[in-house]
C-alpha positions as CSV (number, residue, x, y, z in Angstrom):
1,X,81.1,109.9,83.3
2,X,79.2,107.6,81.3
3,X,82.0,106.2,79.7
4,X,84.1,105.2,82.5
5,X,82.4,105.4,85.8
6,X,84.9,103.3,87.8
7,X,87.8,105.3,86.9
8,X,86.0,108.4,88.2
9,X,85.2,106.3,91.8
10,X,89.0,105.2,91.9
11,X,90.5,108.7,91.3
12,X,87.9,110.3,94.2
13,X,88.7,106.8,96.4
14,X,92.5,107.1,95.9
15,X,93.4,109.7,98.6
16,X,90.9,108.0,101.2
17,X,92.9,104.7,100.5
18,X,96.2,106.3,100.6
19,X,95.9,107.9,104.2
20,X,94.7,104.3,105.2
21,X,97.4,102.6,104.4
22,X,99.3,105.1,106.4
23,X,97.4,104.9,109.1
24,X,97.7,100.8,109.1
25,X,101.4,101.7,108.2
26,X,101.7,103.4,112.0
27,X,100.0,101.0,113.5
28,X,102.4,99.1,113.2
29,X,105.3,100.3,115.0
30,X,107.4,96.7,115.2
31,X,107.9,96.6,111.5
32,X,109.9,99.3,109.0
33,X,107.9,101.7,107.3
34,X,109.6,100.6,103.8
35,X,108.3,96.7,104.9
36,X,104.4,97.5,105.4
37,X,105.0,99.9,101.9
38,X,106.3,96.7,100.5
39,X,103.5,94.6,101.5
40,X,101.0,96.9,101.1
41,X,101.7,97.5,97.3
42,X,102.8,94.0,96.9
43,X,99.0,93.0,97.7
44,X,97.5,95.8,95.8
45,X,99.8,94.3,92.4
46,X,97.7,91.0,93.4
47,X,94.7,91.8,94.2
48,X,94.5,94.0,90.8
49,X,95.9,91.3,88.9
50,X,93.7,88.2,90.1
51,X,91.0,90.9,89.3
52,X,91.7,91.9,85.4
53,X,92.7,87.6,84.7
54,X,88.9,87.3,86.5
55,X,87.0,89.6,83.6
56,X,89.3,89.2,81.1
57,X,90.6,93.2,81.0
58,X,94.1,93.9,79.8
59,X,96.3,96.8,79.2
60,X,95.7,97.4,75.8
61,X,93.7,100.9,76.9
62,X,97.3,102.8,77.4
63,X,97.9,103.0,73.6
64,X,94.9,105.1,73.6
65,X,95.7,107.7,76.3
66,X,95.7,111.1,75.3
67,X,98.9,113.4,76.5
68,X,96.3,115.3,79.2
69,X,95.6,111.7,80.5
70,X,99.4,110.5,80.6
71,X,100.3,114.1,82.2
72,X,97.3,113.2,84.8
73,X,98.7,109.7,85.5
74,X,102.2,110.7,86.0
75,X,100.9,113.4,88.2
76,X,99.1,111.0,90.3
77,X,102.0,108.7,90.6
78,X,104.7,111.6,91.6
79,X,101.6,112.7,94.4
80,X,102.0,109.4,95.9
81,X,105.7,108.8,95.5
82,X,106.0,112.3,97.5
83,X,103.4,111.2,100.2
């Protein structure tokens, strides 16, 4: 925890930002569900990129990443993919 407080916060905040999306994803009914998915991660790739230009953090951290890490981070990513 002391190490890397943020990543804990993200990982607790990720379902609770996931099921908003999809709530703002029925919302609204006029446009295709595979559109608002578009935008929606389109503005996550921006807002997370204007974010580690602004304090200078890169991705040199995946180089590091133990095989119980990776196994988490591809879990994470088929979890989303299925929802």
């Amino acid at each position: 925890m002391q190490s890397a407080p943020w990543a804990l916060i993200a990982l607790i905040a990720q379902p609770f930002l996931l099921a908003g999306g999809d709530i703002a994803m029925r919302k609204m009914r006029k446009m295709p569900e595979s559109l608002c998915s578009a935008y929606q991660n389109v503005s996550l790739t921006l807002l997370a990129s204007i974010y580690m230009f602004a304090t200078g953090l890169s991705f040199d951290f995946i180089w590091t990443l133990s095989a119980e890490a990776w196994f988490y981070i591809v879990l994470s990513c088929a979890l989303t993919i299925i929802s």
